[in-house]
N, C-alpha and C positions, 0 to 999 in steps of 0.2 A: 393075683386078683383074677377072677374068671368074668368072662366076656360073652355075651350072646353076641351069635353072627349070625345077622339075614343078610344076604346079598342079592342083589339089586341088580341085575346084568344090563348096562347098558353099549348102542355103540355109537366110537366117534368117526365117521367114516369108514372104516373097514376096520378101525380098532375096537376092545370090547376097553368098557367103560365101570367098574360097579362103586356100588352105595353099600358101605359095609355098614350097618345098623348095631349098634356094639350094646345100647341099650333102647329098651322102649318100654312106655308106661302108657295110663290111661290116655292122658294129653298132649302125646307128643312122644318123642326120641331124641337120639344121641346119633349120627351120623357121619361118614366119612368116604365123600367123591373120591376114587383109586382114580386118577388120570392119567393117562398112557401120553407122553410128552416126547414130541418125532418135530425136529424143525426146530426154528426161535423163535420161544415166546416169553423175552425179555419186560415185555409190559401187558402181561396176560389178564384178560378180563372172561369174569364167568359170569354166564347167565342160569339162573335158576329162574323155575315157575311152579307154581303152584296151583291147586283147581279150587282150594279153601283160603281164609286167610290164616298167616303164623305169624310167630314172632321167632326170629330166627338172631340167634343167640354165635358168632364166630371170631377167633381170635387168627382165622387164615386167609382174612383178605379185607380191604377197605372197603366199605360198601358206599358206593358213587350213587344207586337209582336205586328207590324204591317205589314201586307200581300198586296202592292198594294191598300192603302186606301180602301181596301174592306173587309178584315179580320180583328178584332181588337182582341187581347186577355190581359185583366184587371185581376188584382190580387189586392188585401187588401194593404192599404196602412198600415206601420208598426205600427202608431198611430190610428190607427181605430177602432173599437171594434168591435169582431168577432159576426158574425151572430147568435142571442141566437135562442137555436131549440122551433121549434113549432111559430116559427114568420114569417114575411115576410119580405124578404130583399129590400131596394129601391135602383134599380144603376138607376140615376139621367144623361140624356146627351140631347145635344142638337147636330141634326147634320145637316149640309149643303153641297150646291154645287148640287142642282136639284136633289135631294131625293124626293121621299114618303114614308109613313110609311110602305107600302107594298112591297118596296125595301128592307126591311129587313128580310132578307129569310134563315138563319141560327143563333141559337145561342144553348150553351150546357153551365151550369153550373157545376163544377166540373168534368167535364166529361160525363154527365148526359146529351142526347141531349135535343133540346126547338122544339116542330114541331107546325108548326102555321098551327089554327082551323080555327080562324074568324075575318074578318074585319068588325066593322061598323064605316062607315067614317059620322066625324062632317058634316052638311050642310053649314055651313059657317067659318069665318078663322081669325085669329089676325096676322097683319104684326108685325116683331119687330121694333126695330130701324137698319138702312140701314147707311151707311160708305154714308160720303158726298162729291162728288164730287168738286175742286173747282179751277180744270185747265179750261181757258178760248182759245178760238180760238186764241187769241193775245197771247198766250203766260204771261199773269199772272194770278193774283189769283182772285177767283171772290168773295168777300168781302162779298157782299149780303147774299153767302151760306154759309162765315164762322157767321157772327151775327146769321144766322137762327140757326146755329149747338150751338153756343154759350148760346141762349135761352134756347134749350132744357136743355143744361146742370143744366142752373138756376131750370128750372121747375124740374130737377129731385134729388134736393136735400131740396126741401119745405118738410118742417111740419104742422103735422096739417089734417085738414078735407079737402082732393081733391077736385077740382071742377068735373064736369060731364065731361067738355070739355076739361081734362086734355089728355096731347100728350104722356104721358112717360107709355104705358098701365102696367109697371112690379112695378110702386110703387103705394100703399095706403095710406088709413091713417093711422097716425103715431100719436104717443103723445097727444094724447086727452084728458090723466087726466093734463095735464100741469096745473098747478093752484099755485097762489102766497098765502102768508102766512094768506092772508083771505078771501082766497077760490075765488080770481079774476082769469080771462081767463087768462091764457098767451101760449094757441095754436097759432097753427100758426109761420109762421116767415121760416128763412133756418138755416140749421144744420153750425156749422162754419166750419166742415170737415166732410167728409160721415165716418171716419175713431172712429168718437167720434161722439157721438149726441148731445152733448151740444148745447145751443143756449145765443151767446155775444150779447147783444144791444150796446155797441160801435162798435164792429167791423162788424157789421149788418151796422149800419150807415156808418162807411168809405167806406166799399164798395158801399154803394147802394148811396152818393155823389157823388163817379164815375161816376156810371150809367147814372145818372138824366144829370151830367154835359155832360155828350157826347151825351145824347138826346138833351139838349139845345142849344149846337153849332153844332150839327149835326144830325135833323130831318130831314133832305134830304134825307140824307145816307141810314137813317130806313124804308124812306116811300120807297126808290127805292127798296131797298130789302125785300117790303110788311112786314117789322117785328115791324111797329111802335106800333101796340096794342098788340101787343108780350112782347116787351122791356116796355112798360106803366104797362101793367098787372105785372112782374117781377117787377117793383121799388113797386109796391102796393102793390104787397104780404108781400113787407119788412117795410112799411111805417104802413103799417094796424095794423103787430106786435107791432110796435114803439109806435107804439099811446095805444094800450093795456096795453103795460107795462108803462104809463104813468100813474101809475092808481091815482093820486092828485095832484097836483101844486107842490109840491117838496116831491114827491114819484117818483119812476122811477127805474123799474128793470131791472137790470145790466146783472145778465144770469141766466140761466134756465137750471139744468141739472149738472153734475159732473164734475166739469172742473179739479178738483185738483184728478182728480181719479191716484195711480200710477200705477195700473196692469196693467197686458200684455196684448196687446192687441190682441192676438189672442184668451186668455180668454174671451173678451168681444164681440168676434166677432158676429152679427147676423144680420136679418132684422131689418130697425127701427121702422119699423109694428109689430113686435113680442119683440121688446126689453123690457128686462125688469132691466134696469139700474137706479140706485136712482134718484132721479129728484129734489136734493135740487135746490136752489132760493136765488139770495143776491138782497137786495134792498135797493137803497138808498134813504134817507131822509136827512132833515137840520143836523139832529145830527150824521147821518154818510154820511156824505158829499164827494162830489167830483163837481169836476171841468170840468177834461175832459170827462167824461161820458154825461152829461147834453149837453154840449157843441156841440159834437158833432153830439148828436142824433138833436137837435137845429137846425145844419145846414142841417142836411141831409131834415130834416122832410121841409126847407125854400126852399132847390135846386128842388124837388118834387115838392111843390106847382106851381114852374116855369113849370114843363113838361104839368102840369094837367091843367094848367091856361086858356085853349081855347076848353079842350074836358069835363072840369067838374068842373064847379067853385063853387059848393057847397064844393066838394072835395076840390079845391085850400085851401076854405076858412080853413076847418078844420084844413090840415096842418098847415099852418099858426098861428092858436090859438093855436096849440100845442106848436110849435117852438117857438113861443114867452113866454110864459109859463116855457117852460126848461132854454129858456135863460133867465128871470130874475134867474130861480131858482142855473144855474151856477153862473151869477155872482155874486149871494147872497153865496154860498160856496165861493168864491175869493175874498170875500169885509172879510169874516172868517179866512182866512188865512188857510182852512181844507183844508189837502191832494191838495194840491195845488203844481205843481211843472212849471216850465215854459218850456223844453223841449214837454209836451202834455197836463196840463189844459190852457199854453198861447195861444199855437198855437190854442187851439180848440176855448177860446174864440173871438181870433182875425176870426177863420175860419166860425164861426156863425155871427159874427156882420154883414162879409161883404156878405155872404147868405142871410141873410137879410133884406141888405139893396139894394141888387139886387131883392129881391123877390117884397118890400115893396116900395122901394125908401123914406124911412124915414128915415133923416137927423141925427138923433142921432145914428142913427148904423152906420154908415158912419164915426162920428165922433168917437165913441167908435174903431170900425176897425181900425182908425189909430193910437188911445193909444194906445191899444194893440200891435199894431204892431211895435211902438216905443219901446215898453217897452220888448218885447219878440221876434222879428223875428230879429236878429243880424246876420253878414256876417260870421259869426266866426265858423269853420266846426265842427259841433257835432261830439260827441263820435262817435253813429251811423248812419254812412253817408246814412245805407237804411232805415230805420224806419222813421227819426230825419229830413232827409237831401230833402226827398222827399217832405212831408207836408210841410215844410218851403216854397219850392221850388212853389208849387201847389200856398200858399198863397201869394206871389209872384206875381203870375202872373195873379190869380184872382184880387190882389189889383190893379197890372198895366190896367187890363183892364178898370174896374167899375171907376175908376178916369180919366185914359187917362194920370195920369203923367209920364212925361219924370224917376224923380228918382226911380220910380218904377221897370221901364221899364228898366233900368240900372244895377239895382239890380238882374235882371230877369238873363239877359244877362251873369254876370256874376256868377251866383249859377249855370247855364245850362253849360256854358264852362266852370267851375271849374268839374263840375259831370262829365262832359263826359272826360273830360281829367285826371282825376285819377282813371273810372272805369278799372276794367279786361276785356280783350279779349281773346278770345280762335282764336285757329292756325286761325278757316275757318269763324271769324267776330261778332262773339258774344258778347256784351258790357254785363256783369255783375255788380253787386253793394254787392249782398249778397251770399255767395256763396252755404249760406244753404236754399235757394230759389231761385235761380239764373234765375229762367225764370219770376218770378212774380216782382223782380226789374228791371228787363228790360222792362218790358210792359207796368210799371208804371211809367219808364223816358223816354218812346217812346210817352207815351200821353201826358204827360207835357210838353213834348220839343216841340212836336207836337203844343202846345196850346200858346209853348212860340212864336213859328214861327209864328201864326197868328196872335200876336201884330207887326212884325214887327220886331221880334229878330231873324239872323242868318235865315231867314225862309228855305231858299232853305238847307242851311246845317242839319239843323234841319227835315228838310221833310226827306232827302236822309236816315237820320238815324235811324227816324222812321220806314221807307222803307224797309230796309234792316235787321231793328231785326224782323218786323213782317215775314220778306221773309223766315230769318232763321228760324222759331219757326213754319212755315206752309210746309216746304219742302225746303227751299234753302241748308239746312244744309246737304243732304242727306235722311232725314227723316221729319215726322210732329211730333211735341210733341202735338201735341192737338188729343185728342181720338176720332175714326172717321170719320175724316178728313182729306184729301186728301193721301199718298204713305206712305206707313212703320209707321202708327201710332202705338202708345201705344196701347198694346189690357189688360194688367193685371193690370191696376191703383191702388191707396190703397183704395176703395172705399167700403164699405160694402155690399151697397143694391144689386148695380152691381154683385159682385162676387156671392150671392146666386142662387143656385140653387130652379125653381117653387116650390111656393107650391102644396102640402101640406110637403113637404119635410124639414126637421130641416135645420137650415142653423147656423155652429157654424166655431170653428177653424179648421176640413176640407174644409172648402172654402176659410178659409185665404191662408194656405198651401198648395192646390191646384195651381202645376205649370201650369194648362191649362189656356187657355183665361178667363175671366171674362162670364161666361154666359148671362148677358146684356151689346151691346155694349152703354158703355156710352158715348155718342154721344157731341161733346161739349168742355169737360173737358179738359183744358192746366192744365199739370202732371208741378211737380214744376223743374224740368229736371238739364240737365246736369250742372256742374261748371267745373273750373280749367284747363279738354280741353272738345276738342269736345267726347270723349268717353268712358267718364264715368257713361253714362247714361246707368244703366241696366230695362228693364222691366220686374220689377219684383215685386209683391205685397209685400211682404215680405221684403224687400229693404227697411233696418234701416235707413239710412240717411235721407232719404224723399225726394228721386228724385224723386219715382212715386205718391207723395201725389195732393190729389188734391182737392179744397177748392174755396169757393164763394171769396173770397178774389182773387185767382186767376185770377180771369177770367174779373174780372171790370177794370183794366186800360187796358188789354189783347184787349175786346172788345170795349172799347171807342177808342183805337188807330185803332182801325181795321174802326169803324164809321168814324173816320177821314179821313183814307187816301181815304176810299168810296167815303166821302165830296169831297174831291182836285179833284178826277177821275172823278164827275159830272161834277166839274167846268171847267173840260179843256174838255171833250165833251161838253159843251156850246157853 
C-alpha cells in the first residue's frame, strides 16, 4: 500500500518532533506526532492546538479536554502501555472539517512545548472514502447511490491479491499463503465477517446466489446506476474462489481459516494484511461427505453462469462445468445417506437442480427439482423460521417461476403471508424474523416477497413492504443503519480493517476499544441493527450482541431488494 509523506518538523526542547501526514484530501488529513520519549512519562498527556476548528478522529489516546474544537488534550488510555524511554511514541489521528496540516499550530507533550520548524508538503493527494448522499429532489432515496455504496462494501472485505483498479485505497493484500492440504491456491474469495478472517464456501455461495439472482431480474436497475461491471466483478471474485476450492470432482473446500477459534476477540484484533491467525482448512471428499455444501456452491456457481452468459461465455461455460460437477458430487453424498439432513442438504439439492435447470434448460434438473422438492420443501413451519423458513421460501418461488405452475404459486403465497403475519415489529414498522440479526432477516424477506410479487402474488402489498423496511433501514426510522450512507449513520462498526489506524502503525485491541469513529469510513456496510424496539441499537464496536456486526452475508438480499425496487422506479418512469 503506498503512502504519501509530508513531514512536519517539529521541536521538543532540544529534540526534533514530526507530523508524518500519510494522507491528505480536500478537508482534512491522516496524521501521525513521531515523539522522541527521554525520561518517565508513565501517565503522558498531549496537547494539540489548532488555529481553525476540526474534528479530530484518534484511537492513540483518551481525549480528557476539548477547547472549541481547536484545543484537544489526550492522556494514556488505562490499557495501554506506557511509552518505554529512549523510543518514539506514535499518536495516530485523523482530522477533518477544512484542515491542513499547517493548521496545526500548537502542540506540547507533558508539558514540554512542540514549536513547528518545517513544512514539506506532498505534490499530490489520496481521497478517502466520502459519506453517500442518497436524498433525491422528489423527496425519496436514490437507489442507484445506495448499490454504488453497497459495492464498495463488497470490495472492501476481499481477500487475497488486489487488483490495480481496486476503489477501497486503505485495504491490501491479505492471506496469500492460503493453501489447502496439497499446497493448492485457495487465495482469494471474502472474509465471512471483517470481525474474523475466516473464509465459508457455503456461505460464500448463499450470498453471492442473492447477488447473481438480483442481477438477473434486475439488470436495469445496475445498468441505470452504472454499477452493472461493479456487481459482475463482485459475483466473480466470489465465483473464482468457488471454482478454486473445487479442487477434484468430489474434493471441495469447505473453509479456510479458524472458524472454531474461542478467544476474545479483542485479542485477535488486527489488519487482515498483517494477521497472523492459524489458517487451518476442512475439505470435503466422498468419504467425508456432505450434501449441503456441494449443493449449494452448485447453484450459486448455475445462478452466475446466467449473469455472465451475454458479457463472457467462456466464463458462462466454466461455471457451468463446475456446477455440474459439485452437483453430481452432492447427490452422490445423498444417494450415501452421509451427513445428510433435509432442513439444508434437501433444500440445497432441490435449490441446485432448479439453478440449473434455469441455467441449462436440461429436462432432468427440472425433474430432479421437483423430487426434491416433494420429498423436502413441506408447508410445515421449521424450528427456525429465519435460517429454515426463508430458503424454503426463495425455493418456492424460484420453482413458481421456472414452471409457471398455478401449485407453486399457492404455496408461495402462502409461506409470504404466513412470514409476514408472525414476524416482530417495532413501535416505528420494522418487520423482524431473527432478533439476533434483525436487519439481515428483513432484507432477506423484503427481496423474496419482493420476487414473490412479480409472479403475481399480493404484488402491490408485497412491493409497499419491501418499500417500507428498505425506507426504514436507509433513514425512515430516524436514522441509516447502512455505514455512510445517507443522515445519522453507523460510524464504529465491528469491522477490523476499518477500525485500524494507517500504517506503519500496529493495529491491535486499542482499536477495538477505541470509543472514536472507525478511522475508515466503511462505506456500504448494513450493521446487523436494532431488534425488540426501535432503540436499542447502540454504536458501538465493542457491542456483545452483534448489533454493530457487519458481514457479506449482510448486504445480499440488503442489496438485491434495493435493485428491485430501482427495477419498479424504471418501470413507472416508462
Amino acid at each position: 500500500m503506498r503512502f504519501l509523506i509530508i513531514y512536519i518538523t517539529f521541536l521538543i526542547g532540544l529534540y526534533e518532533c514530526l507530523l508524518r501526514v500519510g494522507k491528505e484530501w480536500p478537508d482534512g488529513f491522516q496524521g501521525t506526532l513521531l515523539i522522541p520519549v527521554e525520561g518517565d512519562h508513565k501517565l503522558w498527556e498531549l496537547e494539540i492546538g489548532f488555529n481553525a476548528t476540526v474534528n479530530i478522529q484518534t484511537s492513540s489516546g483518551n481525549l480528557t479536554k476539548n477547547v472549541n474544537n481547536q484545543t484537544f488534550v489526550y492522556c494514556r488510555y488505562m490499557w495501554d502501555d506506557s511509552p518505554k524511554i529512549n523510543t518514539t511514541y506514535y499518536f495516530e489521528f485523523v482530522a477533518n472539517g477544512g484542515v491542513k496540516p499547517i493548521n496545526l499550530i500548537t502542540a506540547s507533550f507533558d508539558g514540554q512545548p512542540v514549536n513547528l520548524s518545517l513544512i514539506i508538503v506532498s505534490p499530490s493527494s489520496i481521497f478517502p472514502s466520502k459519506s453517500v448522499n442518497i436524498s433525491t429532489y422528489k423527496g425519496t432515496y436514490d437507489y442507484g447511490a445506495v448499490l454504488y455504496a453497497s459495492l464498495l462494501f463488497y470490495e472492501s472485505q476481499r481477500s487475497g491479491r488486489l487488483p490495480s483498479n481496486k476503489r477501497i485505497s486503505w485495504r491490501g493484500d491479505s492471506m496469500l499463503n492460503d493453501r489447502g492440504k496439497n499446497g493448492e491456491d485457495l487465495t482469494g474469495g471474502y472474509f465471512a465477517q471483517d470481525s474474523n478472517f475466516y473464509k465459508i464456501s457455503s456461505q460464500m455461495a448463499v450470498f453471492t446466489s442473492t447477488l447473481a439472482w438480483g442481477v438477473i431480474d434486475y439488470e436495469d436497475a445496475y445498468v441505470k446506476a452504472g454499477q452493472l461491471e461493479y456487481v459482475r466483478d463482485a459475483i466473480r471474485w466470489s465465483t473464482d474462489y468457488l471454482m478454486k476450492a473445487h479442487v477434484e470432482d468430489y474434493e471441495l473446500y469447505e473453509y479456510v481459516g479458524d472458524v472454531y477459534s474461542y478467544g476474545s476477540t479483542s485479542d485477535r484484533w488486527s489488519r487482515p494484511e498483517d494477521s497472523s491467525q492459524p489458517r487451518p482448512t476442512l475439505k470435503l471428499n466422498i468419504k467425508n461427505c456432505s450434501v449441503f455444501v456441494p449443493g449449494e456452491v452448485a447453484a450459486t456457481l448455475a445462478a452466475a453462469s446466467i449473469v455472465f452468459r451475454l458479457s463472457d461465455h467462456v466464463y458462462e461455460s466454466k461455471l457451468i462445468r463446475h456446477a455440474k460437477q459439485l452437483y453430481i458430487y452432492a447427490t452422490s453424498c445423498a444417494s450415501g445417506h452421509l451427513i445428510f439432513t433435509s432442513s439444508d442438504g434437501g433444500y440445497a439439492l432441490t435449490w441446485a437442480s432448479m439453478w440449473l435447470f434455469y441455467a441449462t434448460r436440461e429436462q432432468n434438473y427440472l425433474l430432479n427439482a421437483k423430487k426434491y422438492y416433494t420429498e423436502h420443501i413441506t408447508e410445515e413451519s421449521p424450528s427456525n423460521i429465519y435460517q429454515q423458513y426463508i430458503r424454503r421460501v426463495e425455493i418456492q418461488v424460484l420453482m413458481a417461476k421456472i414452471t409457471t405452475e398455478e401449485k407453486y404459486r399457492e404455496s408461495v403465497q402462502r409461506s409470504c403471508d404466513h412470514i409476514l403475519r408472525v414476524s416482530s415489529k417495532t413501535s416505528t414498522g420494522l418487520a423482524y424474523f431473527n432478533g439476533n440479526n434483525a436487519l439481515k432477516s428483513t432484507v432477506d424477506m423484503a427481496f423474496v416477497v419482493l420476487q414473490a410479487g412479480a409472479i403475481g402474488v399480493n404484488r402491490d402489498n408485497y412491493f409497499n413492504f419491501t418499500n417500507r423496511q428498505i425506507g426504514y433501514i436507509l433513514g425512515d426510522s430516524g436514522r441509516s443503519f447502512v455505514v455512510g450512507v445517507g443522515q445519522n449513520y453507523p460510524r464504529r462498526p465491528t469491522d477490523q480493517a476499518s477500525s485500524c489506524p494507517a500504517l506503519p502503525a500496529t493495529c491491535n485491541q486499542l482499536a477495538y476499544y477505541n470509543p472514536n469513529p472507525n478511522p475508515y469510513l466503511l462505506v456500504g456496510a448494513l450493521v446487523s441493527g436494532s431488534s425488540f424496539d426501535d432503540w436499542d441499537y447502540k454504536d458501538d464496536r465493542t457491542e456483545t450482541s452483534g448489533k454493530n456486526i457487519v458481514s457479506v452475508e449482510n448486504n445480499a438480499g440488503f442489496q438485491s431488494a434495493v435493485a428491485g425496487l430501482l427495477h419498479y422506479q424504471i418501470k413507472v418512469e416508462k
